[in-house]
N, CA, C and O atoms as a GROMACS GRO file, in nm:
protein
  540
    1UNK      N    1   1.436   5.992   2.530
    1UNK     CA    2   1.534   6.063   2.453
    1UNK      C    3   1.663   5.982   2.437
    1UNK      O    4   1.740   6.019   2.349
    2UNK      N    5   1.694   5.883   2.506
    2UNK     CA    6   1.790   5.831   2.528
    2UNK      C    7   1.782   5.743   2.465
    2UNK      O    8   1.892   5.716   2.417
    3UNK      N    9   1.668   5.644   2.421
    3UNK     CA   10   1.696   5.557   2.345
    3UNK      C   11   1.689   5.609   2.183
    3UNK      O   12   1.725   5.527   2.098
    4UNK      N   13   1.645   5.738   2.141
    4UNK     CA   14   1.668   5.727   1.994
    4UNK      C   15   1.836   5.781   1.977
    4UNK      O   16   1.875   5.800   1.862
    5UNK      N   17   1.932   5.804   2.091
    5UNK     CA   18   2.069   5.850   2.026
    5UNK      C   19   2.087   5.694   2.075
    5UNK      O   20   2.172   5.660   1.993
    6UNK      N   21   2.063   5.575   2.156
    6UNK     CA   22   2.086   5.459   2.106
    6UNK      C   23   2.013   5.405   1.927
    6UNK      O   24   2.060   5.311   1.864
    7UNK      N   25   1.931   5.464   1.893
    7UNK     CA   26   1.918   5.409   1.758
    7UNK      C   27   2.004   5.460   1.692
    7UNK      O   28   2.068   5.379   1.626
    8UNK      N   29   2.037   5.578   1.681
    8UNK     CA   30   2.096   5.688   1.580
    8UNK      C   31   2.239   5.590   1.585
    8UNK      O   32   2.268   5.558   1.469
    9UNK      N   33   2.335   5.534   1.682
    9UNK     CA   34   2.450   5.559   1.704
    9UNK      C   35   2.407   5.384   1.665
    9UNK      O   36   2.507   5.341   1.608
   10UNK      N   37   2.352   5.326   1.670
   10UNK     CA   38   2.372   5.188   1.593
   10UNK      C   39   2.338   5.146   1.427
   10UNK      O   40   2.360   5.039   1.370
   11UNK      N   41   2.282   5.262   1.379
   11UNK     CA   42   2.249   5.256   1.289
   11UNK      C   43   2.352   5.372   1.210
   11UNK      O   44   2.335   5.398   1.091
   12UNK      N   45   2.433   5.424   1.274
   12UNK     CA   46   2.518   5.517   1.177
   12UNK      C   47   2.653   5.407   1.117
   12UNK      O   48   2.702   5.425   1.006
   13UNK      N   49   2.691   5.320   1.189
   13UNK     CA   50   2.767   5.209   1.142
   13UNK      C   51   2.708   5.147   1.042
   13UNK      O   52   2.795   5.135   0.957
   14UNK      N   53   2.588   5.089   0.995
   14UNK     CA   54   2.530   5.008   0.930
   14UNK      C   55   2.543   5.134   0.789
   14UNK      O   56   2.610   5.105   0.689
   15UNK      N   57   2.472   5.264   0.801
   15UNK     CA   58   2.479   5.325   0.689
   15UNK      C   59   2.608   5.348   0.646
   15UNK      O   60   2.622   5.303   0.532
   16UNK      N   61   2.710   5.401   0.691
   16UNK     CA   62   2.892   5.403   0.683
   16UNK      C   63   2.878   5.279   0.585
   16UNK      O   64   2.885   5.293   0.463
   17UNK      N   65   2.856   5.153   0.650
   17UNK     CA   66   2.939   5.022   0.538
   17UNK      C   67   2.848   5.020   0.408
   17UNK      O   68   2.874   4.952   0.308
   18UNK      N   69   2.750   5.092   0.419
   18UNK     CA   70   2.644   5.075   0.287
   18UNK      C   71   2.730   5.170   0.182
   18UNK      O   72   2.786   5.125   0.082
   19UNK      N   73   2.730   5.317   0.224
   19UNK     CA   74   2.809   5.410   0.178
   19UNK      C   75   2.968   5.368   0.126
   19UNK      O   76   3.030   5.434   0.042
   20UNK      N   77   3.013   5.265   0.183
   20UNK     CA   78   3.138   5.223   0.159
   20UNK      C   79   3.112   5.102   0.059
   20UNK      O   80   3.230   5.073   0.043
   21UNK      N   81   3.072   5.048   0.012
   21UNK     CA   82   3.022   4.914  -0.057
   21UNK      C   83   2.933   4.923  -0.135
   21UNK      O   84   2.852   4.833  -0.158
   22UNK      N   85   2.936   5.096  -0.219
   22UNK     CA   86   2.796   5.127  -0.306
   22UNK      C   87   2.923   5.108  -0.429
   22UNK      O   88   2.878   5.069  -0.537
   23UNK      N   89   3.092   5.133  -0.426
   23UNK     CA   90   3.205   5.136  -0.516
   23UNK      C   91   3.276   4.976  -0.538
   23UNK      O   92   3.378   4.938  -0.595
   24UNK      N   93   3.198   4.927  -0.484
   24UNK     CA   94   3.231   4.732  -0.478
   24UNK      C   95   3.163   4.634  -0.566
   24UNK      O   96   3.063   4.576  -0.524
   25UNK      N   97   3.203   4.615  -0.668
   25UNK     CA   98   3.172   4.517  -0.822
   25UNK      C   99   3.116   4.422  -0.746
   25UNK      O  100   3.157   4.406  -0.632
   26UNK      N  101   3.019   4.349  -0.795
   26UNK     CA  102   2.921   4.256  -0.777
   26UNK      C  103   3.043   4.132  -0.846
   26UNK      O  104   3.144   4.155  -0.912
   27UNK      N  105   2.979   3.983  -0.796
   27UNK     CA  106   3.037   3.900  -0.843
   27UNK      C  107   2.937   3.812  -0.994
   27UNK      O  108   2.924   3.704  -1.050
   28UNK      N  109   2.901   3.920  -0.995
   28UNK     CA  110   2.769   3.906  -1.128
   28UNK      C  111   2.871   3.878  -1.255
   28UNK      O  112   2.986   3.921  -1.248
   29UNK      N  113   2.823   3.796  -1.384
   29UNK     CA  114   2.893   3.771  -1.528
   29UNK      C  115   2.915   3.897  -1.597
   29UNK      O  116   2.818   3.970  -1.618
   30UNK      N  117   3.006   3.924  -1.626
   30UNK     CA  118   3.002   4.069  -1.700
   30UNK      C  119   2.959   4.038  -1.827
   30UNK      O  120   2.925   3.921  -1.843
   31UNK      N  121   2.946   4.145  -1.964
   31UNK     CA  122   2.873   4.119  -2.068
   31UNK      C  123   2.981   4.070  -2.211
   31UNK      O  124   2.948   4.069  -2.329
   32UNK      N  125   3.130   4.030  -2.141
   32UNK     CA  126   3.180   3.982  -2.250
   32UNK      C  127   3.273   4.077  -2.316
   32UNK      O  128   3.338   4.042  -2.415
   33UNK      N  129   3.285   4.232  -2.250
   33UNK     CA  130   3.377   4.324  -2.321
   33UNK      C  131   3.519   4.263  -2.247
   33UNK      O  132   3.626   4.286  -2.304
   34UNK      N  133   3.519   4.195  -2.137
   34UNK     CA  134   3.676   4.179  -2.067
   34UNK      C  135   3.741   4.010  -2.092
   34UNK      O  136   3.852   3.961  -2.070
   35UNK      N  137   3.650   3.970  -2.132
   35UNK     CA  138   3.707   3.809  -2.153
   35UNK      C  139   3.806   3.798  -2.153
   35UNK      O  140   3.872   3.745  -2.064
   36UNK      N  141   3.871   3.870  -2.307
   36UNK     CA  142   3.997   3.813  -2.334
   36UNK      C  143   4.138   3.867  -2.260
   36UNK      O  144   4.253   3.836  -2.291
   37UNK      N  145   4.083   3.977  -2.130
   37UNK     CA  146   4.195   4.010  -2.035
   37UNK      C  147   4.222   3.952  -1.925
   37UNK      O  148   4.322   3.959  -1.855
   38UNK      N  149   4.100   3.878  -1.909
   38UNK     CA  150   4.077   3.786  -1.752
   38UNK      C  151   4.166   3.658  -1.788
   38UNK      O  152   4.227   3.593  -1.703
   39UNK      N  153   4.166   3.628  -1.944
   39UNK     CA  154   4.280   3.473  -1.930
   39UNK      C  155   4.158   3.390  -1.882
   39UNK      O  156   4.065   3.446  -1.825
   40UNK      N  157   4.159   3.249  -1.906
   40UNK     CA  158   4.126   3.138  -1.883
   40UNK      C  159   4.108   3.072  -1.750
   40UNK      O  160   4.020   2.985  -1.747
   41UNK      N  161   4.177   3.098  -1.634
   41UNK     CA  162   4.198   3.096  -1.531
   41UNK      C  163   4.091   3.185  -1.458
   41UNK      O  164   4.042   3.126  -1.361
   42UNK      N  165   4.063   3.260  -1.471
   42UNK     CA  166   3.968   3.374  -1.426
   42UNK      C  167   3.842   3.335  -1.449
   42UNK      O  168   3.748   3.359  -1.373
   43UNK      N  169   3.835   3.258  -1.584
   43UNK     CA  170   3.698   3.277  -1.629
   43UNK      C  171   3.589   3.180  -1.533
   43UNK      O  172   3.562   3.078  -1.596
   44UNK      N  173   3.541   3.183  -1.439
   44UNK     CA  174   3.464   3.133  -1.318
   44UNK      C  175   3.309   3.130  -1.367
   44UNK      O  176   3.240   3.029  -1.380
   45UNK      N  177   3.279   3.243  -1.388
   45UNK     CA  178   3.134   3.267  -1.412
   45UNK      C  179   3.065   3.247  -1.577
   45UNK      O  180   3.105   3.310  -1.676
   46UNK      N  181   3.019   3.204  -1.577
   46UNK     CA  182   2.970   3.184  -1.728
   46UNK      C  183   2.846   3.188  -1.759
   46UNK      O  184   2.770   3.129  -1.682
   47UNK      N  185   2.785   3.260  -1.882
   47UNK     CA  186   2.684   3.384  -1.905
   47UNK      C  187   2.518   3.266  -1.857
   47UNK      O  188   2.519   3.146  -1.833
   48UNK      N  189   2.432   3.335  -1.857
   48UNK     CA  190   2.291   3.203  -1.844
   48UNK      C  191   2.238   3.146  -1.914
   48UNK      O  192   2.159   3.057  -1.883
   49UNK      N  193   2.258   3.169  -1.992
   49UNK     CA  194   2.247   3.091  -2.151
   49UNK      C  195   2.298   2.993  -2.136
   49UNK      O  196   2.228   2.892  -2.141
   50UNK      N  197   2.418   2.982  -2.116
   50UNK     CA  198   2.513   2.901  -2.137
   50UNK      C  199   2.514   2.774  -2.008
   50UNK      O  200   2.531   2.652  -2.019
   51UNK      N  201   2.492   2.844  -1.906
   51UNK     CA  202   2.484   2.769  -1.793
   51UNK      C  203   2.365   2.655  -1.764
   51UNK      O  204   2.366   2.551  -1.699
   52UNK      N  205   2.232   2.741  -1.866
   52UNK     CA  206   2.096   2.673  -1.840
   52UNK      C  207   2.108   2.530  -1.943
   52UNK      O  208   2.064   2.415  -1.931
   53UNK      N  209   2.180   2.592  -2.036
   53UNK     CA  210   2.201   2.493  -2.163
   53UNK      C  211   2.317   2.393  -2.157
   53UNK      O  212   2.371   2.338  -2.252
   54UNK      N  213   2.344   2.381  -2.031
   54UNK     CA  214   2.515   2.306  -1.985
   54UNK      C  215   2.441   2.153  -1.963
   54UNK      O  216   2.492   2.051  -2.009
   55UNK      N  217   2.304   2.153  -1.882
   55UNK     CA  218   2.286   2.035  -1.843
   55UNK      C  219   2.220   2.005  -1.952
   55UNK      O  220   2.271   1.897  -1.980
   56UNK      N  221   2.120   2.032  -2.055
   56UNK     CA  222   2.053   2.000  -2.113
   56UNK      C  223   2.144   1.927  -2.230
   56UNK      O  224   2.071   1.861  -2.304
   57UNK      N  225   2.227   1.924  -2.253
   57UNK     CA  226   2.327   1.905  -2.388
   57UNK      C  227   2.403   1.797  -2.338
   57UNK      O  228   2.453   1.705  -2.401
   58UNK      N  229   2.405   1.823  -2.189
   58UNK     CA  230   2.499   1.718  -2.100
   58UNK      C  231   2.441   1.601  -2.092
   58UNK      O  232   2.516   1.503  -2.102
   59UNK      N  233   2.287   1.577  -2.073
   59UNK     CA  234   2.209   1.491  -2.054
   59UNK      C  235   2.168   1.422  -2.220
   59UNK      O  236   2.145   1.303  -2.244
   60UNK      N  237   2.168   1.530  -2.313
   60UNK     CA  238   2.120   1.425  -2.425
   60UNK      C  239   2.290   1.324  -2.498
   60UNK      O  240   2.293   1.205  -2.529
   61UNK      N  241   2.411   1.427  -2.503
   61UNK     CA  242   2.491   1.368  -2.547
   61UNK      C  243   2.588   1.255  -2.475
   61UNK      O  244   2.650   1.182  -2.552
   62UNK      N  245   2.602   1.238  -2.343
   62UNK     CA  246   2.678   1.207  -2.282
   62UNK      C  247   2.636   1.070  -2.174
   62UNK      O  248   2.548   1.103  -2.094
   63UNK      N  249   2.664   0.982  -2.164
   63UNK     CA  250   2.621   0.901  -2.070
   63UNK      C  251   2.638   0.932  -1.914
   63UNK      O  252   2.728   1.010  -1.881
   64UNK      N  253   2.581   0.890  -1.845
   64UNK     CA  254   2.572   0.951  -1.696
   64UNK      C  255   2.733   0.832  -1.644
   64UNK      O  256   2.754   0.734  -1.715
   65UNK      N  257   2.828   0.861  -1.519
   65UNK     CA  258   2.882   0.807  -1.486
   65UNK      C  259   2.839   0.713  -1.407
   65UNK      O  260   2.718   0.693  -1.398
   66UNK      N  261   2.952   0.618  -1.319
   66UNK     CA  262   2.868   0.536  -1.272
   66UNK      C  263   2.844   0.582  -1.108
   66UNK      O  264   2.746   0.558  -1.038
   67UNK      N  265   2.955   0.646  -1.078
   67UNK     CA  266   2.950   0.714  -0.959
   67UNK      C  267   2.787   0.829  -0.923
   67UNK      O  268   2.717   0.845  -0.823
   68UNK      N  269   2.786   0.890  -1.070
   68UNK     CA  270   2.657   0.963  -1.116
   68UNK      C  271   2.527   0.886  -1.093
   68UNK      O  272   2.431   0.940  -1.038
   69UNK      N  273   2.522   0.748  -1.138
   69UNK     CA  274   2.408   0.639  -1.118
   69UNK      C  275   2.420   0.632  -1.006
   69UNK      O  276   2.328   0.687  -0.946
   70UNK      N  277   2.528   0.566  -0.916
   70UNK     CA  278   2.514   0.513  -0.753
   70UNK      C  279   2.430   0.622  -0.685
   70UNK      O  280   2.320   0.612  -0.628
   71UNK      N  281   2.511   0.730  -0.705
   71UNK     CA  282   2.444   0.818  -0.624
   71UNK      C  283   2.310   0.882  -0.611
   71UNK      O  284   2.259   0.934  -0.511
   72UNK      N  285   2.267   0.868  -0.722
   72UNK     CA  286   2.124   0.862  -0.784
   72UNK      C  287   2.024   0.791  -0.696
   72UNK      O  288   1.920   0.834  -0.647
   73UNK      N  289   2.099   0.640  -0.685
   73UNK     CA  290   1.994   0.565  -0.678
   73UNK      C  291   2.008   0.499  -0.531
   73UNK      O  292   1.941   0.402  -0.493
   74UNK      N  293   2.132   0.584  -0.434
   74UNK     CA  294   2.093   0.595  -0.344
   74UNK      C  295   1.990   0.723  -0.255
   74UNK      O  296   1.935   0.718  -0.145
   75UNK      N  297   1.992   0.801  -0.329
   75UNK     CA  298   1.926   0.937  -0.296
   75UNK      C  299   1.755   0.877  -0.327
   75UNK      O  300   1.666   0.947  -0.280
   76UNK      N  301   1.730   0.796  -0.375
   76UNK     CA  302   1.620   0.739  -0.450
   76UNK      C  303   1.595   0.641  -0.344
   76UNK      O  304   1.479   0.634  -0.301
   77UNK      N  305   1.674   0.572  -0.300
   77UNK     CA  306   1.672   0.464  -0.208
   77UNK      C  307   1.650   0.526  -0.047
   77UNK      O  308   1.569   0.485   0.036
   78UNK      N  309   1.728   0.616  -0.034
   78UNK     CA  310   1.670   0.716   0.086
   78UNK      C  311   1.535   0.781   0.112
   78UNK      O  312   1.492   0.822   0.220
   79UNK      N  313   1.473   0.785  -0.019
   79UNK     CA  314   1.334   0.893  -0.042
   79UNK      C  315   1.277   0.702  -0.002
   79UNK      O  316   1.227   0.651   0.098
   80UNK      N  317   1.296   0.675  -0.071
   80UNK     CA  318   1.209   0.551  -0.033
   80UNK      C  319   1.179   0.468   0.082
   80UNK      O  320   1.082   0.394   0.102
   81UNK      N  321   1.290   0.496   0.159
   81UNK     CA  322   1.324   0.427   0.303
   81UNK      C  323   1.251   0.522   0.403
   81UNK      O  324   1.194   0.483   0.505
   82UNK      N  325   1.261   0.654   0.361
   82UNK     CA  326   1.194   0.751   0.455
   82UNK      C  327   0.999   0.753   0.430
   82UNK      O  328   0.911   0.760   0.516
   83UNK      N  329   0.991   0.747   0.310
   83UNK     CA  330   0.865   0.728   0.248
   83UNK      C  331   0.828   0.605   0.356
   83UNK      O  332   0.741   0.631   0.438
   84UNK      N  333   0.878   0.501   0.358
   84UNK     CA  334   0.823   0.367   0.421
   84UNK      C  335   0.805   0.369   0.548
   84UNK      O  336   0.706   0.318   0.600
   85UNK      N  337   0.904   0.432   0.619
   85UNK     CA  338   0.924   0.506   0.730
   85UNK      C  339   0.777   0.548   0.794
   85UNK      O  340   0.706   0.494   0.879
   86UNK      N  341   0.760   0.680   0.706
   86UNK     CA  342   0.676   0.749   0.707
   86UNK      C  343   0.507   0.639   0.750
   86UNK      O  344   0.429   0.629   0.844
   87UNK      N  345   0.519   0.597   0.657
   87UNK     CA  346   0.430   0.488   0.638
   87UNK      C  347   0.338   0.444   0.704
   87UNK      O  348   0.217   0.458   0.718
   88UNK      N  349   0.481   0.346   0.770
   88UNK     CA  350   0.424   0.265   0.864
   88UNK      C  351   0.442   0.305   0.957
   88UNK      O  352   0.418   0.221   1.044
   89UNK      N  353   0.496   0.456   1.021
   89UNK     CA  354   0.453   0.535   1.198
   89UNK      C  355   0.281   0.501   1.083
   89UNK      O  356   0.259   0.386   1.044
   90UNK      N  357   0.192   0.606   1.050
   90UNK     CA  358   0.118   0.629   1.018
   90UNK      C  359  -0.017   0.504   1.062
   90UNK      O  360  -0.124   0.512   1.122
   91UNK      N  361   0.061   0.390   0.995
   91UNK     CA  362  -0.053   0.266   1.003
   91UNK      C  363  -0.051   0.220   1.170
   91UNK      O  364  -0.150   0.184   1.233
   92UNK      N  365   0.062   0.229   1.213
   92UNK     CA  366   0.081   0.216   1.353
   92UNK      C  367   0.004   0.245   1.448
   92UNK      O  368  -0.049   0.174   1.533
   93UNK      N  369  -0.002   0.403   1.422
   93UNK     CA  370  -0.075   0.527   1.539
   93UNK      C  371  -0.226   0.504   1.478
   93UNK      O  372  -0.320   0.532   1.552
   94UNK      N  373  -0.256   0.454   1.343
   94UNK     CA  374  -0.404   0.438   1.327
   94UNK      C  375  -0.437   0.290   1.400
   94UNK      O  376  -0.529   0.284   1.482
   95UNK      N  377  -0.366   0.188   1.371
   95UNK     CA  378  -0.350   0.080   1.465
   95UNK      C  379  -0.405   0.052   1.639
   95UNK      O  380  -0.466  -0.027   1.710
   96UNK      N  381  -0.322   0.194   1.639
   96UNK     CA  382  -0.297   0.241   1.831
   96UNK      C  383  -0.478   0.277   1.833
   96UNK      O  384  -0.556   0.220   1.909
   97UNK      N  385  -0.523   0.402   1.716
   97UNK     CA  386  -0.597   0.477   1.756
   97UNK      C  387  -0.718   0.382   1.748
   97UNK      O  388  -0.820   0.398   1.815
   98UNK      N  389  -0.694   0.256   1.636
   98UNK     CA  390  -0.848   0.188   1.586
   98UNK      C  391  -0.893   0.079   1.757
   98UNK      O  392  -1.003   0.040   1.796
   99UNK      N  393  -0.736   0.059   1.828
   99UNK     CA  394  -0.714  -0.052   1.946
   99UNK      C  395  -0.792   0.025   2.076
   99UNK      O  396  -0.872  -0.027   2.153
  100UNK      N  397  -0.746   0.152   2.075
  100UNK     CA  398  -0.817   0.261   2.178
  100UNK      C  399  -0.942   0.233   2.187
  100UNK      O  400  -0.999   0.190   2.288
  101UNK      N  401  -1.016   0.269   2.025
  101UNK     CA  402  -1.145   0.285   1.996
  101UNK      C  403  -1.276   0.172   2.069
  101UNK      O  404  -1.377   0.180   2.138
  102UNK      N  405  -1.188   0.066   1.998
  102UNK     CA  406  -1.213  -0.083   2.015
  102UNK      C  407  -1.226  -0.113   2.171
  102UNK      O  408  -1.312  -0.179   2.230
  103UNK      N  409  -1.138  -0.058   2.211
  103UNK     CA  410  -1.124  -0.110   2.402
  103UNK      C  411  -1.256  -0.007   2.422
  103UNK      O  412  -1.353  -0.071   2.462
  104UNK      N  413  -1.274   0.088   2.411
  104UNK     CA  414  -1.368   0.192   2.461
  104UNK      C  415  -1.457   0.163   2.432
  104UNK      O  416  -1.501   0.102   2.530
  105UNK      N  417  -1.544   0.161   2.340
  105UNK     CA  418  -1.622   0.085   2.276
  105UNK      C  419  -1.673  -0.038   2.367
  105UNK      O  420  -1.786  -0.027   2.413
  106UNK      N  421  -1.611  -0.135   2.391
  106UNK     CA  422  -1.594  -0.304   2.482
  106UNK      C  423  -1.642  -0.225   2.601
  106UNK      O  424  -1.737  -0.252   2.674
  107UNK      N  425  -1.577  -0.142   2.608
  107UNK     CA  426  -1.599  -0.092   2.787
  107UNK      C  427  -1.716  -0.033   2.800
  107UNK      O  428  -1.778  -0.077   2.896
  108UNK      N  429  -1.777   0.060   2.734
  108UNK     CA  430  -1.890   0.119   2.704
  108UNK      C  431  -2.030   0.036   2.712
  108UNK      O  432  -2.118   0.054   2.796
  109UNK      N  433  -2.031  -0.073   2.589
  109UNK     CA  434  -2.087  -0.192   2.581
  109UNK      C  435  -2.106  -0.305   2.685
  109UNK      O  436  -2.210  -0.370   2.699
  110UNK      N  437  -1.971  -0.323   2.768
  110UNK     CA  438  -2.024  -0.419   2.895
  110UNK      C  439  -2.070  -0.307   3.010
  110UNK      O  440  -2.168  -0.336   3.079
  111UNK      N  441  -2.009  -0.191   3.031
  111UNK     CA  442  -2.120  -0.125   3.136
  111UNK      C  443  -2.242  -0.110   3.089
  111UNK      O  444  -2.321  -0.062   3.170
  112UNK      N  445  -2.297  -0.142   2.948
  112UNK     CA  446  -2.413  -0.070   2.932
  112UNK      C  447  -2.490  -0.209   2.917
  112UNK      O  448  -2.612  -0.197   2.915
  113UNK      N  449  -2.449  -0.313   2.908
  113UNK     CA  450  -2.527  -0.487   2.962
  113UNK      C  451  -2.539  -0.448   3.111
  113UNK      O  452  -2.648  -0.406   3.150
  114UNK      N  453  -2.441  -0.458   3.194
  114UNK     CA  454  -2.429  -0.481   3.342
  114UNK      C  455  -2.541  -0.374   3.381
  114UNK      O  456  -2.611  -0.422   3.470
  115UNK      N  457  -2.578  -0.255   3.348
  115UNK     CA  458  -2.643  -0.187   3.378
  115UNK      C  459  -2.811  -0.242   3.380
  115UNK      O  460  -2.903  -0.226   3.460
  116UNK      N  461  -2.798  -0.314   3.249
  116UNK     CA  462  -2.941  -0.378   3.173
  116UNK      C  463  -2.968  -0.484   3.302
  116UNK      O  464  -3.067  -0.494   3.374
  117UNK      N  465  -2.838  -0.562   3.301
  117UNK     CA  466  -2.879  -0.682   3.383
  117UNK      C  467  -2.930  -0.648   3.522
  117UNK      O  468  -3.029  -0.705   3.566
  118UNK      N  469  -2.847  -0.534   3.609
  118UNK     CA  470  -2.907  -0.555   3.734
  118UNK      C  471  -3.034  -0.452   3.712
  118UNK      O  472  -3.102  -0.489   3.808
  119UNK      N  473  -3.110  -0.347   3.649
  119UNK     CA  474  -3.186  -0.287   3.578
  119UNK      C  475  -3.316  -0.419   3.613
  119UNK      O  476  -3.401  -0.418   3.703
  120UNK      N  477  -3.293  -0.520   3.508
  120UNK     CA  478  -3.400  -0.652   3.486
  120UNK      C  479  -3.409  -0.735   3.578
  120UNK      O  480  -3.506  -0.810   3.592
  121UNK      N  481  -3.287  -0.730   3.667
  121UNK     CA  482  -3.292  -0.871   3.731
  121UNK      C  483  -3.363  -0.887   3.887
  121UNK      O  484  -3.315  -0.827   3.983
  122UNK      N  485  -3.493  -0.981   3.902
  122UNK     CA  486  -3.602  -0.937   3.959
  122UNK      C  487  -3.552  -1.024   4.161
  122UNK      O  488  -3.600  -1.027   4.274
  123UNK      N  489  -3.430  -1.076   4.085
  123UNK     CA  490  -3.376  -1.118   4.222
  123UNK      C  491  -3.423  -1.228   4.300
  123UNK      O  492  -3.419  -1.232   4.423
  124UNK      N  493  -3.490  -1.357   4.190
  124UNK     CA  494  -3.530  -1.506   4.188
  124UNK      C  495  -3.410  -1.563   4.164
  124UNK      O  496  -3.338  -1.601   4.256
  125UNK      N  497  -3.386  -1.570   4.070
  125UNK     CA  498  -3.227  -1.647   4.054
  125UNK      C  499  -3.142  -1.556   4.001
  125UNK      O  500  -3.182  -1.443   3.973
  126UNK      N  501  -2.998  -1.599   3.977
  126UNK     CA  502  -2.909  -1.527   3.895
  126UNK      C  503  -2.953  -1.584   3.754
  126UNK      O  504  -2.999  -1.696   3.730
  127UNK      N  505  -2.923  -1.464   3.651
  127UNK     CA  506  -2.919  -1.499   3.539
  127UNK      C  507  -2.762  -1.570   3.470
  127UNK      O  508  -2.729  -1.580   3.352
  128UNK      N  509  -2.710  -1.599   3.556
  128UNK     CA  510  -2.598  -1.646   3.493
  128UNK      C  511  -2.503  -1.781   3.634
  128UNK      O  512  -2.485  -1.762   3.755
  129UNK      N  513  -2.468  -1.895   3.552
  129UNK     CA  514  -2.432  -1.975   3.665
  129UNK      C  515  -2.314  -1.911   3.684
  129UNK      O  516  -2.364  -1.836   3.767
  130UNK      N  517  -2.181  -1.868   3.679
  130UNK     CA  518  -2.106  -1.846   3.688
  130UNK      C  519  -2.076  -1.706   3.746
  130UNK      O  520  -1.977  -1.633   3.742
  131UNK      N  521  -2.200  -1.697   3.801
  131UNK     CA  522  -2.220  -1.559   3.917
  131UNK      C  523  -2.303  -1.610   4.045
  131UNK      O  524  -2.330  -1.527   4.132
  132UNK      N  525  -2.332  -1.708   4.054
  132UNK     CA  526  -2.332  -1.811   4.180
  132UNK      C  527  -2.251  -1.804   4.252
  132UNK      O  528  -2.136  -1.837   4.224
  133UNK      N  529  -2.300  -1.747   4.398
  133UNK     CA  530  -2.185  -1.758   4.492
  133UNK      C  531  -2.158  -1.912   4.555
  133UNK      O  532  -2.255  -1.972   4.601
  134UNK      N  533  -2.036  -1.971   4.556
  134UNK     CA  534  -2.089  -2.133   4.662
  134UNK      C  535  -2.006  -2.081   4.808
  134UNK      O  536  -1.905  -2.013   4.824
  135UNK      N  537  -2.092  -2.142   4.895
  135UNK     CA  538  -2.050  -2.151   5.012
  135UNK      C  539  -1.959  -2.305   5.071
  135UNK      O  540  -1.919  -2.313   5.187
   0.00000   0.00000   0.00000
């Protein structure tokens, strides 16, 4: 019982500011009846039409700056550095993983001779001089 007058009493604040902020104008474009009272200074928001069609008009008539290029083509130069980045961890850890393989593999392969050899070997001579013990 005690915890739903803890819900009730945290959630009566939350509805209060809803109830208070249902009389609070959005910062949405209005439809153009107040323009000419807001003055020039005011005018912040501008309709979507207008906004979608800002870059498109911007881009065919106007040359890009140069500050506009640098920055471009360092943001371009970053994708690329990280791309390379990327890369070569990638060839690395396949590197690591093909070197693993390779050792395991070697290891696999000489226990599985050594096995053959003493398996065959009838214990007349060594099959190999360099497993000669000298006294």
């Amino acid at each position: 019982m005690a915890w739903t007058h803890t819900v009730l009493l945290s959630l009566l604040p939350t509805v209060l500011v809803l109830i208070a902020l249902t009389g609070v104008e959005s910062a949405a474009v209005k439809d153009g009846k107040d323009r000419k009272a807001q003055g020039p200074s005011k005018q912040v928001f501008v309709p979507a039409s207008d906004a979608s069609n800002f870059f498109k008009r911007r881009a065919r008539r106007s040359p890009k700056t140069y500050e506009e290029y640098y920055a471009e083509q360092r943001v371009k130069m970053s994708a690329n550095e990280r791309r390379r980045e990327h890369l070569e961890e990638q060839s690395n850890e396949h590197e690591n993983y093909l070197e693993e393989e390779r050792d395991e593999q070697y290891e696999r392969t000489r226990e599985r001779n050594e096995q053959w050899r003493e398996f065959n070997y009838d214990g007349q001579y060594p099959q190999y001089p360099h497993h000669r013990q000298y006294y």
